[in-house]
ROSE-4610 file (N, C-alpha, C; in Angstrom, 1 decimal, always signed):
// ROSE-4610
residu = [X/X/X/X/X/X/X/X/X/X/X/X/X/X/X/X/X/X/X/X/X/X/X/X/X/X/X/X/X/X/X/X/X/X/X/X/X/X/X/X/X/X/X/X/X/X/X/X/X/X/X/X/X/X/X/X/X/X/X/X/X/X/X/X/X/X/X/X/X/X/X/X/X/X/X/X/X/X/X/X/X/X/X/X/X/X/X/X/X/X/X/X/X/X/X/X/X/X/X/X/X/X/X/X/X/X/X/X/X/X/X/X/X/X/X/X/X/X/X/X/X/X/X/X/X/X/X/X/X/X/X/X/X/X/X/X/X/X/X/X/X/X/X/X/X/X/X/X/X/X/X/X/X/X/X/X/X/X/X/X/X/X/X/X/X/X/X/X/X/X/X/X/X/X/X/X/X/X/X/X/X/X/X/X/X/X/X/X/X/X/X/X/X/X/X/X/X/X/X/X/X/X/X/X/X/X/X/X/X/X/X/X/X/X/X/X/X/X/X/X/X/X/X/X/X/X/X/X/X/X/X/X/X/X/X/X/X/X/X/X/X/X/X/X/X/X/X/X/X/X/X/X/X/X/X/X/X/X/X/X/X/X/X/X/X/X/X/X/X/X/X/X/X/X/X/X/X/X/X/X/X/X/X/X/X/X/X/X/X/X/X/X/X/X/X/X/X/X/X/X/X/X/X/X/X/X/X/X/X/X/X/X/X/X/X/X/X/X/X/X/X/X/X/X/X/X/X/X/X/X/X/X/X/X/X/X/X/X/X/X/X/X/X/X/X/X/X/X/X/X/X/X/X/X/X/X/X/X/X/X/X/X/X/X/X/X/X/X/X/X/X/X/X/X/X/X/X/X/X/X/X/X/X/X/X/X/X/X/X/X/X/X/X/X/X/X/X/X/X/X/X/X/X/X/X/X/X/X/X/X/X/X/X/X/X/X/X/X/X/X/X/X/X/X/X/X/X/X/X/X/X/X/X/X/X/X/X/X/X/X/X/X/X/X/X/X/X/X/X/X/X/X/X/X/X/X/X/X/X/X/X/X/X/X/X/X/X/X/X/X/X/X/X/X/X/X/X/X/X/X/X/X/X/X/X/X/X/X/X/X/X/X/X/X/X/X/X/X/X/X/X/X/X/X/X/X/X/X/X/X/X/X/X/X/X/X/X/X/X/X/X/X/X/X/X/X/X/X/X/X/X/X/X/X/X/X/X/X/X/X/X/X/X/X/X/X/X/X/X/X/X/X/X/X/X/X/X/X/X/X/X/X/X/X/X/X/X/X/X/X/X/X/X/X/X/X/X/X/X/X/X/X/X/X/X/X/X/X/X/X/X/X/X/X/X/X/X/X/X/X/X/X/X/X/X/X/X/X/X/X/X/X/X/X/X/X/X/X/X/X/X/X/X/X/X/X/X/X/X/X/X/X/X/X/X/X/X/X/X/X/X/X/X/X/X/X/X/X/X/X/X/X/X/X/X/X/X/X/X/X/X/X/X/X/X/X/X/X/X/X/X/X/X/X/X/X/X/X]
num = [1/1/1/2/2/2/3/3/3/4/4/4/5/5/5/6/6/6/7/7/7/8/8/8/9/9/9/10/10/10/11/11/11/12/12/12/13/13/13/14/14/14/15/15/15/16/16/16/17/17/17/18/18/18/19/19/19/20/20/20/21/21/21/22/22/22/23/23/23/24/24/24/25/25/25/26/26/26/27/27/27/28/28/28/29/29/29/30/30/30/31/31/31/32/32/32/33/33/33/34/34/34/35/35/35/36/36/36/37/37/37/38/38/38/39/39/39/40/40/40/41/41/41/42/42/42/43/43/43/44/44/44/45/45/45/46/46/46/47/47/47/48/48/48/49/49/49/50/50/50/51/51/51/52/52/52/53/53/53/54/54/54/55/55/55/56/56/56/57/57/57/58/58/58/59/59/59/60/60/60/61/61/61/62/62/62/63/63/63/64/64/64/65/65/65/66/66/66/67/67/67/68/68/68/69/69/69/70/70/70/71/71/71/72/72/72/73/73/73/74/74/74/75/75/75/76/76/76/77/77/77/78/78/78/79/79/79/80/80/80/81/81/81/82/82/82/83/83/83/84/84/84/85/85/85/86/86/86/87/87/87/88/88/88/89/89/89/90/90/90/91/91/91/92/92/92/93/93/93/94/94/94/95/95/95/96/96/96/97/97/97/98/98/98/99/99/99/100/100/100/101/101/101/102/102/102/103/103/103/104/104/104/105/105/105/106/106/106/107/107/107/108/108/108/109/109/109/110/110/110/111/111/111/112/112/112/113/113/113/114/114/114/115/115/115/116/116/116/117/117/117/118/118/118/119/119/119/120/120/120/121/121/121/122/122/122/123/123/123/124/124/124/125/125/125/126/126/126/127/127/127/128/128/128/129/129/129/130/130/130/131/131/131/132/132/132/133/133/133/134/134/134/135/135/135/136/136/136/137/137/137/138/138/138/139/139/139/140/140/140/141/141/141/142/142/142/143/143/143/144/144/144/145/145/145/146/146/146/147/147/147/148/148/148/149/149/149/150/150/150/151/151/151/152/152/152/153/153/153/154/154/154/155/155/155/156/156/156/157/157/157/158/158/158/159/159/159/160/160/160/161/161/161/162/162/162/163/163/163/164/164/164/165/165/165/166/166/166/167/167/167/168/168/168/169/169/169/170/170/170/171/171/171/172/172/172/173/173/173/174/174/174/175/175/175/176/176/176/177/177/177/178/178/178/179/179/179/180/180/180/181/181/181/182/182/182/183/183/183/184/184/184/185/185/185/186/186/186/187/187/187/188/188/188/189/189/189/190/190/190/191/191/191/192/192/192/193/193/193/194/194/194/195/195/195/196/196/196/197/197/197/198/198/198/199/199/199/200/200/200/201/201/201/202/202/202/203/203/203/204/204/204/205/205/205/206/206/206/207/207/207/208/208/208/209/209/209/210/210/210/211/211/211/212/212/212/213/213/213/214/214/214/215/215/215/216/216/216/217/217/217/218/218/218/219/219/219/220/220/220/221/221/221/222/222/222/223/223/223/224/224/224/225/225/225/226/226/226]
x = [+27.0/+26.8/+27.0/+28.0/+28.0/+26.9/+27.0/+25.5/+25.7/+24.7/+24.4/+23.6/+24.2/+23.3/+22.6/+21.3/+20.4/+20.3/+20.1/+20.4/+19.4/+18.3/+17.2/+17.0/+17.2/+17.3/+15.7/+15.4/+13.8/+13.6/+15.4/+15.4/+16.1/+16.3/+17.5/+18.6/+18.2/+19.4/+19.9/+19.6/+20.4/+20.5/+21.4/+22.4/+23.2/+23.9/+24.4/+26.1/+26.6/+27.4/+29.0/+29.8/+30.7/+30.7/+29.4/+29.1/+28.7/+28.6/+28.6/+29.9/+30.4/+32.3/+32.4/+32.6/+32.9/+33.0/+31.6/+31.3/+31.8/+32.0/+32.5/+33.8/+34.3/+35.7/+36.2/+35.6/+35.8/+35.1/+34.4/+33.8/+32.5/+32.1/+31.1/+29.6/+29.2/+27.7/+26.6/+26.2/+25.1/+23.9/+22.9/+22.3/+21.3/+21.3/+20.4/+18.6/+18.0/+16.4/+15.9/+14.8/+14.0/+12.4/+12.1/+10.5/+10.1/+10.4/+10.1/+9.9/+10.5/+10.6/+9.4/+9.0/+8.4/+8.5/+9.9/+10.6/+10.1/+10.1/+9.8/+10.6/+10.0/+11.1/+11.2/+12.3/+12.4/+11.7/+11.1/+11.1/+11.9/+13.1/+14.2/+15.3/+16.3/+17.3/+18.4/+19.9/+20.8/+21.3/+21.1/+21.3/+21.0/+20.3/+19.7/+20.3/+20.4/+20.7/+19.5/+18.9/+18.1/+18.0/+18.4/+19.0/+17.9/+18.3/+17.5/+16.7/+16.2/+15.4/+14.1/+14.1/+13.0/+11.9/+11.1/+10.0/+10.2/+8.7/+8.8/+8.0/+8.4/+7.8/+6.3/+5.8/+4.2/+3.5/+4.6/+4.3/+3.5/+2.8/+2.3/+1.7/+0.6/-0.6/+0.6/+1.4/+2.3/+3.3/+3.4/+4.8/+4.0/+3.1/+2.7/+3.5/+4.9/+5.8/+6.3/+6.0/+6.4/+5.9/+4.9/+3.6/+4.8/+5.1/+5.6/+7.4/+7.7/+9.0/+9.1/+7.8/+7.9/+7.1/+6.2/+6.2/+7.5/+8.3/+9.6/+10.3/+10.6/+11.6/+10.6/+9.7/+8.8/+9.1/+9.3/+9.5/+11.1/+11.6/+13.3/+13.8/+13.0/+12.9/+12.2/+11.0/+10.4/+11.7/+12.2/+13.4/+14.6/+15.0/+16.5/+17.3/+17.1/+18.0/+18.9/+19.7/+21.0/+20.2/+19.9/+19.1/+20.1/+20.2/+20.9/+20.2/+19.8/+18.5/+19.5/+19.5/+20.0/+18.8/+18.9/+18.3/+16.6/+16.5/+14.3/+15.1/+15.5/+15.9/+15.9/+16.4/+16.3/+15.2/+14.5/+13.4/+12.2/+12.2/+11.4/+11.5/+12.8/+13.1/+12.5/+12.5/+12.2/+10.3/+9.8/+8.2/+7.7/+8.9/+8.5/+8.6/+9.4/+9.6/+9.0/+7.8/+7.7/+7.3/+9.0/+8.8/+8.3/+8.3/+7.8/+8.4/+8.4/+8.8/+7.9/+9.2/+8.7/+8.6/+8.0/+8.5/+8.8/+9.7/+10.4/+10.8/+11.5/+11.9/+13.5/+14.1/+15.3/+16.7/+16.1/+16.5/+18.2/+18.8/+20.4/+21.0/+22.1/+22.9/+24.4/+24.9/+26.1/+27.1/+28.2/+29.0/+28.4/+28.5/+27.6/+28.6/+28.9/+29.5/+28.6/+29.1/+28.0/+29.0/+27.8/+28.9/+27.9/+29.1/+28.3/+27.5/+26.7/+26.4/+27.2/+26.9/+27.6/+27.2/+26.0/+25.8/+26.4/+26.0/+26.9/+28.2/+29.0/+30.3/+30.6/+29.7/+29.5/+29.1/+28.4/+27.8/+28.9/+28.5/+29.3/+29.6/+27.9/+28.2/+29.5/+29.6/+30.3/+31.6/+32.6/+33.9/+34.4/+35.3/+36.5/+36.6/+35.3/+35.1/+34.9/+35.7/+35.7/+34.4/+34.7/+33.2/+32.8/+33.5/+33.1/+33.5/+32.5/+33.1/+32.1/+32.5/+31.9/+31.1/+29.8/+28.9/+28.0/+27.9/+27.1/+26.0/+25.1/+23.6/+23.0/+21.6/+20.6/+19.8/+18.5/+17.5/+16.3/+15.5/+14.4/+13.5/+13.0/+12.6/+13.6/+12.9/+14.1/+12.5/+13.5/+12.7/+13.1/+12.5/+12.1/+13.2/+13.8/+14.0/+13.4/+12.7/+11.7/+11.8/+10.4/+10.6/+11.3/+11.8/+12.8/+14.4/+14.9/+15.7/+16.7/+18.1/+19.2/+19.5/+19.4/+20.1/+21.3/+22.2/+23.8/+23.8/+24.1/+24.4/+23.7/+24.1/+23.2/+24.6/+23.3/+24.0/+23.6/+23.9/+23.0/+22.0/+21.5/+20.4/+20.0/+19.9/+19.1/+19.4/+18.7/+19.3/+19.2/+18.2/+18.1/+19.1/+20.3/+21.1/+21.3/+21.4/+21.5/+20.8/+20.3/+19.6/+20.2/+19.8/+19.6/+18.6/+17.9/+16.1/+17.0/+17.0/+17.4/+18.8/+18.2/+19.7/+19.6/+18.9/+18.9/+19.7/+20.1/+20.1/+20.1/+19.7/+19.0/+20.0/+20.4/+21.3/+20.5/+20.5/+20.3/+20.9/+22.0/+23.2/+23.4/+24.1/+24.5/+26.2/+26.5/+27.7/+28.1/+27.5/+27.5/+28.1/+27.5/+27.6/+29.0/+29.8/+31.1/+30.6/+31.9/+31.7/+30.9/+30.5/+29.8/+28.3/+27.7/+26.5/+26.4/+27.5/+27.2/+26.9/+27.5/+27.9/+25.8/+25.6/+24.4/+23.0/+23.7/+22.5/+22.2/+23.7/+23.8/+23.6/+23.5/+23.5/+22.2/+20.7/+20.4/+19.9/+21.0/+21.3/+22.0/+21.7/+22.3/+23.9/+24.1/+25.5/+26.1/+25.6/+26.8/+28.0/+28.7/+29.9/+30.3/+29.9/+31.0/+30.4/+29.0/+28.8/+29.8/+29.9/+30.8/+31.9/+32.8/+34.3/+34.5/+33.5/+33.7/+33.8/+33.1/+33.0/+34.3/+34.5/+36.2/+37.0/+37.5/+38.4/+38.1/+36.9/+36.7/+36.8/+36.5/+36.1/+36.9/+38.2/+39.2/+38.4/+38.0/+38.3/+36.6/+35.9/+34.0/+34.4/+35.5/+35.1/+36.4/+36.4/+37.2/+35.8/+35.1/+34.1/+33.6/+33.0/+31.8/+32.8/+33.6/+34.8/+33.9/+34.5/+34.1/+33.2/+32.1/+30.8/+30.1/+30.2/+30.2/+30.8/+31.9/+33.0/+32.2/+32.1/+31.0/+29.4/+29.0/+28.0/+28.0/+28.7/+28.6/+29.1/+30.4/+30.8/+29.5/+28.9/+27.1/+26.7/+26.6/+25.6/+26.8/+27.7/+28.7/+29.0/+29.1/+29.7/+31.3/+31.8/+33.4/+34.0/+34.9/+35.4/+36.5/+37.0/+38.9/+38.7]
y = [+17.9/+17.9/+16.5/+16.5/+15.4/+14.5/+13.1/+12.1/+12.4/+12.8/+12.9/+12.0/+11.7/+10.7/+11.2/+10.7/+11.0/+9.9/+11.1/+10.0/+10.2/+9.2/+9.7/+9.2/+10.4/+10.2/+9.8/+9.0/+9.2/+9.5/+9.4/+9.0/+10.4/+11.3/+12.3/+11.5/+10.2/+9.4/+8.4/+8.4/+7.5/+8.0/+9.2/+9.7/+8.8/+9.4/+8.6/+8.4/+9.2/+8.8/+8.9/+7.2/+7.4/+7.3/+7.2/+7.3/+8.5/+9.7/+11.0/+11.3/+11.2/+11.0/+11.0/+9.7/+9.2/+10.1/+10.2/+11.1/+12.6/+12.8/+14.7/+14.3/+13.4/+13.3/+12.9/+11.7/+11.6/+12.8/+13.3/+15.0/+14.3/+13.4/+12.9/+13.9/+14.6/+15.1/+14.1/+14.9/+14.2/+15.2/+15.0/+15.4/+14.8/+15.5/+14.5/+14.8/+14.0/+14.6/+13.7/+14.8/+13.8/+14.3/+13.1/+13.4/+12.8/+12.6/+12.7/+14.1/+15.0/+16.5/+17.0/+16.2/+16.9/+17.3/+16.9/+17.2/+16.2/+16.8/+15.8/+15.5/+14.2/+13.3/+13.4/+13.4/+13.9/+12.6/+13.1/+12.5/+11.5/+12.5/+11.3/+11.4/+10.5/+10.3/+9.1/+9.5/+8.7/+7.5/+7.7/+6.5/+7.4/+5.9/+6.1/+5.2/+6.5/+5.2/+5.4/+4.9/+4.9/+4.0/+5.2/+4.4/+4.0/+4.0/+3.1/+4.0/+3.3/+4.6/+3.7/+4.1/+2.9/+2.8/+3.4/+3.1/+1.5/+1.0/+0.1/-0.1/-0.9/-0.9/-0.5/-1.1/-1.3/-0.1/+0.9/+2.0/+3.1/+3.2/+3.8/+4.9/+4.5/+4.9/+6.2/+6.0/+6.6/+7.4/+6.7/+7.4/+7.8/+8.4/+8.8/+8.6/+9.4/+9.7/+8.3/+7.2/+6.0/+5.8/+5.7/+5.6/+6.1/+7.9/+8.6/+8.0/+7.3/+6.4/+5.3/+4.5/+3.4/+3.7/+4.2/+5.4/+5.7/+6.2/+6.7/+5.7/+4.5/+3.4/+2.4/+2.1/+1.4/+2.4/+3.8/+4.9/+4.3/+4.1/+3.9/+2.6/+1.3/+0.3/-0.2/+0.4/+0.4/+1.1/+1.8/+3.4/+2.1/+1.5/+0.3/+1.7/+2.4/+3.6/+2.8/+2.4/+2.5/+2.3/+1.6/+2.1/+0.8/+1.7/+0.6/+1.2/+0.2/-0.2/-0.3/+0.1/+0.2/-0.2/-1.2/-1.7/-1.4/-0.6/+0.0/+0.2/+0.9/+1.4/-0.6/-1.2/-2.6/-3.7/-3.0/-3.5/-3.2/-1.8/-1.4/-1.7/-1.7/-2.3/-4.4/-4.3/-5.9/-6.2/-5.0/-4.7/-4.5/-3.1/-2.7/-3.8/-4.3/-6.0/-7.1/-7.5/-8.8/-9.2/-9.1/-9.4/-9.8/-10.1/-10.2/-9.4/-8.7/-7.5/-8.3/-9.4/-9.3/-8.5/-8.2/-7.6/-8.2/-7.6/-8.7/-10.1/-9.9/-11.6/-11.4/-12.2/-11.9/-10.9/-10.2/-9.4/-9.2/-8.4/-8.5/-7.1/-7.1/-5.7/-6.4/-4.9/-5.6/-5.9/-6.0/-6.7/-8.3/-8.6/-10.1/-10.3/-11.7/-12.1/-12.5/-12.1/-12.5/-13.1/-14.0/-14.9/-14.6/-14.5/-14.1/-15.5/-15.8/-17.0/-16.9/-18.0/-17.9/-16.9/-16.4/-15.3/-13.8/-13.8/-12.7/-12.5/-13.5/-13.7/-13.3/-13.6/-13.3/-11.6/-11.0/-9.5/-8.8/-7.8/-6.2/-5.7/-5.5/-4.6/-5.3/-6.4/-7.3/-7.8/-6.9/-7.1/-6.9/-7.7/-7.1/-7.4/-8.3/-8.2/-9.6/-10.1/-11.3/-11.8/-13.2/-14.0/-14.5/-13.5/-13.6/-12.5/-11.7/-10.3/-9.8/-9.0/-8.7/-7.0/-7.1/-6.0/-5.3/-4.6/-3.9/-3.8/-4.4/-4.4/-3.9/-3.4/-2.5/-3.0/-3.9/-4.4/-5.2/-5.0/-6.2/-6.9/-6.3/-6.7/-7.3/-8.1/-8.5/-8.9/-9.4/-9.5/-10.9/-11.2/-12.1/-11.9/-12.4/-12.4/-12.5/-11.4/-11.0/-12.1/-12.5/-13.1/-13.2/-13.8/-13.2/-12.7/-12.2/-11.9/-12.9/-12.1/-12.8/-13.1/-13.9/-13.7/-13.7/-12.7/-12.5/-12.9/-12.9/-12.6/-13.2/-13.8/-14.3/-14.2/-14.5/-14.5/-15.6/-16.4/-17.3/-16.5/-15.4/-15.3/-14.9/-13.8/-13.4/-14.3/-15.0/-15.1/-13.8/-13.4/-12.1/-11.0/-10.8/-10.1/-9.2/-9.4/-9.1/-9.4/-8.9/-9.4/-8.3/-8.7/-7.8/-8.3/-7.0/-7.2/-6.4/-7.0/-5.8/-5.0/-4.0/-2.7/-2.4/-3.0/-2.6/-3.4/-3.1/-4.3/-3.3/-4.5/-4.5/-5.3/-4.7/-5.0/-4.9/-5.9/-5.6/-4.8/-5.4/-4.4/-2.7/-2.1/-1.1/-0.8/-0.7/-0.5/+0.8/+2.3/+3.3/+3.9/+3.2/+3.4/+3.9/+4.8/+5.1/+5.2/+5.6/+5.4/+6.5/+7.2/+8.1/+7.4/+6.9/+6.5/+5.3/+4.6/+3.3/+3.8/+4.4/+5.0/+5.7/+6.5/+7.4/+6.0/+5.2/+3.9/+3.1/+3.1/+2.0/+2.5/+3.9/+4.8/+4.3/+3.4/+2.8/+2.1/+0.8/-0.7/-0.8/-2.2/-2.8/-3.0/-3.3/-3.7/-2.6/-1.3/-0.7/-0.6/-0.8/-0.6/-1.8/-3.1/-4.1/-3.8/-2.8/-2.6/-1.5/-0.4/+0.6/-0.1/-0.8/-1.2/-2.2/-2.8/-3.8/-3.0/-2.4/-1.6/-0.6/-0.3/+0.5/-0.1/-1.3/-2.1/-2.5/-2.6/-3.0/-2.1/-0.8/+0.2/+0.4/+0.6/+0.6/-0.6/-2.0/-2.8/-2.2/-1.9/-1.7/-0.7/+0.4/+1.9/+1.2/+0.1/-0.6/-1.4/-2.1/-3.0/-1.5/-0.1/+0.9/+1.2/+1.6/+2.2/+1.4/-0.1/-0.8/-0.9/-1.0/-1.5/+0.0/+1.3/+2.3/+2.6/+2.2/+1.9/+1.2/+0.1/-0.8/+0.0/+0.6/+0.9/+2.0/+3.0/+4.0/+3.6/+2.0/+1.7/+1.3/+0.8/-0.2/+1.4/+2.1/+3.3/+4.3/+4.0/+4.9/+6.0/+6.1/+7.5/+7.3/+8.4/+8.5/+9.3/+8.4/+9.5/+8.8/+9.8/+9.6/+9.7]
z = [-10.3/-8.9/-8.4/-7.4/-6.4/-6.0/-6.3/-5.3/-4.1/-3.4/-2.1/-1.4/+0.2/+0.8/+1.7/+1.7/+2.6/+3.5/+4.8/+6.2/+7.2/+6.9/+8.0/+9.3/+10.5/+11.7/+12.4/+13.3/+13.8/+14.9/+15.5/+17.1/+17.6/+18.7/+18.8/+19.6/+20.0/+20.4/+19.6/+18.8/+18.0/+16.7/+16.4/+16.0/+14.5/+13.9/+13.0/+13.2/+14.0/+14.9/+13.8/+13.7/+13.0/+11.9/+10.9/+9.6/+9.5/+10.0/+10.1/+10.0/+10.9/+11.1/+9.6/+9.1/+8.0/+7.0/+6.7/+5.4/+5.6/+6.6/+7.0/+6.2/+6.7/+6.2/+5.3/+4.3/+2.8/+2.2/+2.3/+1.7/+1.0/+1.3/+1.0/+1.2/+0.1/+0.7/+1.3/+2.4/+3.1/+3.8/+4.2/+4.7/+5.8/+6.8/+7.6/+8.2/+7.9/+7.5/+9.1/+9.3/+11.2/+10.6/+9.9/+9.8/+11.1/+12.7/+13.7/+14.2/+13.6/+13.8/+12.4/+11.7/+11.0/+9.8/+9.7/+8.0/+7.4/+6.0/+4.5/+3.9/+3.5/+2.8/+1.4/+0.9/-0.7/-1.5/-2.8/-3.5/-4.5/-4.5/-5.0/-4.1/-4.7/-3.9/-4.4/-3.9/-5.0/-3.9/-2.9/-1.6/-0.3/+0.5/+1.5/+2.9/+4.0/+4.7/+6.1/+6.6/+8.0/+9.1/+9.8/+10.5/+12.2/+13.1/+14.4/+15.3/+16.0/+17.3/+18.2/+19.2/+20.4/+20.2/+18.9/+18.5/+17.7/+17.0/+17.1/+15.4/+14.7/+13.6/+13.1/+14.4/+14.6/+15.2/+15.5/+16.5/+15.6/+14.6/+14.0/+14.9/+15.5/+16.1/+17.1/+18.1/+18.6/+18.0/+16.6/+16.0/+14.6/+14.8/+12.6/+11.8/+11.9/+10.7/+10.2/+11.0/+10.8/+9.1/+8.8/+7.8/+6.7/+7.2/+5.6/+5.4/+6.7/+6.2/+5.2/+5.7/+5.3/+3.5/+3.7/+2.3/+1.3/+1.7/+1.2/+0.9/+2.2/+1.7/+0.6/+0.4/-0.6/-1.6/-2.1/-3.6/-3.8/-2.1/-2.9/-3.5/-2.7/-3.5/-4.6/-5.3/-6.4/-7.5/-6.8/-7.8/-7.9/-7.1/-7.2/-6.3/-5.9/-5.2/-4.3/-3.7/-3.1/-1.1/-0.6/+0.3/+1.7/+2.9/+3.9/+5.4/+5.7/+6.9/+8.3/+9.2/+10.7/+11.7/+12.5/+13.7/+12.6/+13.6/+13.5/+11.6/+11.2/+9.6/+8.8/+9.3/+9.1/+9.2/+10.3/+10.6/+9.5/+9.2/+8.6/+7.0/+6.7/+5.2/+5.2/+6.1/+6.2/+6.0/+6.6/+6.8/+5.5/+4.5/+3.6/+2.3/+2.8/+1.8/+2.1/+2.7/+3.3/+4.3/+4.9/+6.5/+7.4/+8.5/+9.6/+10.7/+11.4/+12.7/+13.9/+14.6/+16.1/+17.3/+18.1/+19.6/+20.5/+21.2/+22.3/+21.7/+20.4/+19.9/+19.9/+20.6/+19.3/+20.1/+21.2/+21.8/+21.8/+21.9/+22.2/+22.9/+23.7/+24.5/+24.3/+23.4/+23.1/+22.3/+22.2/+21.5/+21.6/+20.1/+20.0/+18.5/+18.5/+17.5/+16.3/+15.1/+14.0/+13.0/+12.3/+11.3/+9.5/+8.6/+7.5/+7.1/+6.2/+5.7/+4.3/+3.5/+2.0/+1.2/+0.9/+0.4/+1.1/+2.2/+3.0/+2.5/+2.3/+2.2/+0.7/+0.2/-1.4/-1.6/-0.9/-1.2/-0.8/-1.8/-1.9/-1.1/-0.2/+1.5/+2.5/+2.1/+3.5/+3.1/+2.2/+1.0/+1.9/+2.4/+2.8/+4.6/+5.0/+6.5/+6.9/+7.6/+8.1/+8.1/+7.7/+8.1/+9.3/+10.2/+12.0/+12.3/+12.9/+13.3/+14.6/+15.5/+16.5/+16.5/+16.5/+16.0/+17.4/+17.7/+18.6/+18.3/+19.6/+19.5/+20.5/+20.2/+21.0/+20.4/+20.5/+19.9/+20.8/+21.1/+21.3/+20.4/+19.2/+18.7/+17.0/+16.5/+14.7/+13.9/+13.2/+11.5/+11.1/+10.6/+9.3/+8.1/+7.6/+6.4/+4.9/+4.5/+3.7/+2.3/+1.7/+0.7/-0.5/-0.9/-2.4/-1.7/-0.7/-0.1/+0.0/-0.1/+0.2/+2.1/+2.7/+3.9/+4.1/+4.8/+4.6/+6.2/+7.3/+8.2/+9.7/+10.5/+11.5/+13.1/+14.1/+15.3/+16.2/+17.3/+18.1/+18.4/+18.7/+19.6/+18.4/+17.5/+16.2/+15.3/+14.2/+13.2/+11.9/+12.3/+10.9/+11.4/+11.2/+11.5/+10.1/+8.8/+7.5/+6.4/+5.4/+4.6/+3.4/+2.0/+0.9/+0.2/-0.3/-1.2/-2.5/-3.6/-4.9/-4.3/-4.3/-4.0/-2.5/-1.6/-0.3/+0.6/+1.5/+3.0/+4.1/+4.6/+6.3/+6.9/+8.4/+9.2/+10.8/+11.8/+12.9/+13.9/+13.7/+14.6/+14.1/+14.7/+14.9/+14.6/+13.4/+12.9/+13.2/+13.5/+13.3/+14.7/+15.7/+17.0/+17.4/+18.4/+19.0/+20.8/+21.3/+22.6/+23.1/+22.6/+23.6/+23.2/+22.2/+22.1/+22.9/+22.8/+23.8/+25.1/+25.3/+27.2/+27.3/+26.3/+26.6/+26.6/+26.0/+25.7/+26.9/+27.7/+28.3/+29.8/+30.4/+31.6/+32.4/+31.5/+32.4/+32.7/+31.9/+31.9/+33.7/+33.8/+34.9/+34.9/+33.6/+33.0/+32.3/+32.5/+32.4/+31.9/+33.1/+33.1/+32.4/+32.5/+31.6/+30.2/+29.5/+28.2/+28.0/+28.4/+28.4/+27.5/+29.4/+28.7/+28.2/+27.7/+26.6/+25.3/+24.9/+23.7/+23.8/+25.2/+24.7/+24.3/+24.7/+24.2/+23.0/+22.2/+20.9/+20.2/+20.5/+19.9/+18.1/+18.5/+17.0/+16.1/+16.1/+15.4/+15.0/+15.8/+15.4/+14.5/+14.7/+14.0/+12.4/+12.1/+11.6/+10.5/+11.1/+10.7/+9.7/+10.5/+10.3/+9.1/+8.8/+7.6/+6.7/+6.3/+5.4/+4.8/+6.1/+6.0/+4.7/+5.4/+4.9/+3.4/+3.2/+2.1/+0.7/+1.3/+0.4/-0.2/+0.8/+0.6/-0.5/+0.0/-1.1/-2.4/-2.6/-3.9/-4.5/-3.8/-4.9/-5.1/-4.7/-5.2/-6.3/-6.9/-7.4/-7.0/-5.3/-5.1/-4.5/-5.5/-4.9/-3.5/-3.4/-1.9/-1.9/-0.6/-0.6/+0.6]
């Protein structure tokens, strides 16, 4: 039987978007789990990815299922399992390692330029991708760069943009994102329209970055695709 990845959603707006794409299309198995809906989270698992949503790491008291996430990503990092953190999915691998999770720190809307650091430059997830590249963000709150942790990745307004703990990393940005998620995020922003068509014009080179980014990830976990 094929490694399959598990892809856990928290948010119904934030979608997994072109990494869904992706995997439909290398034939990659996947599945996608919403213990915000109430579903349970497996016990094992051969790679993980979790991804973002407008709750807030600390939202426990509001969000319960927060608790059986952060549960699950602690079983996947004690296991060395394959595991890759999105926005809140990044935040929370940061919490579950360490961390520190601000609110309202750090904030970004956007295409925002990020630059790798030397280790960045050096890790598996970030082969193949310029050491300056322009990433989409939706964030108020960031992280810490957890103890023991590699820092890969930074931006002028965040610096914790990237990190790897063991077999995991955490990403601030939003690699996943296509135009209709920007457009549904951004309907009611003030900026709009210049987030819209900014992101159209980038769109090819982001769904360019999400290939690789994705690419890498499934090579550290040994799954094949075409």
């Amino acid at each position: 039987m094929r490694k399959q990845v598990d892809i856990i959603q928290s948010d119904p707006e934030v979608p997994a978007g072109v990494f869904e794409a992706l995997l439909s299309e290398w034939q990659v198995p996947f599945r996608i789990l919403r213990p915000d809906l109430g579903e349970a989270l497996p016990a094992n698992a051969a790679a993980v990815i979790v991804l973002g949503g407008v709750m807030g790491v600390h939202d426990e008291a509001r969000h319960p299922f927060l608790r059986a996430v952060k549960e699950f990503m602690g079983r996947v990092l004690a296991a060395g399992t394959p595991l890759f953190g999105i926005c809140l999915g990044g935040q929370l691998l940061a919490d579950v390692a360490g961390g520190v999770v601000s609110s309202n720190r750090c904030g970004e809307r956007g295409l925002v330029a990020v630059g790798l650091t030397a280790a960045g430059a050096a890790d598996p997830l970030f082969a193949g991708i310029n050491e300056r590249f322009q990433a989409f963000q939706w964030h108020n709150d960031s992280f810490t760069i957890p103890p023991g942790a590699a820092h890969l990745a930074s931006s002028s307004v965040c610096p914790g943009q990237a990190f790897r703990f063991g077999n995991a990393w955490g990403v601030q940005f939003h690699p996943e994102v296509d135009s209709s998620i920007v457009a549904s995020w951004s309907r009611r922003n003030p900026a709009q329209i210049q987030l819209t068509d900014e992101f159209a014009a980038a769109e090819a080179a982001h769904r360019a970055l999400a290939r690789q980014l994705l690419a890498n990830f499934l090579a550290t976990a040994g799954m094949r695709f075409s």
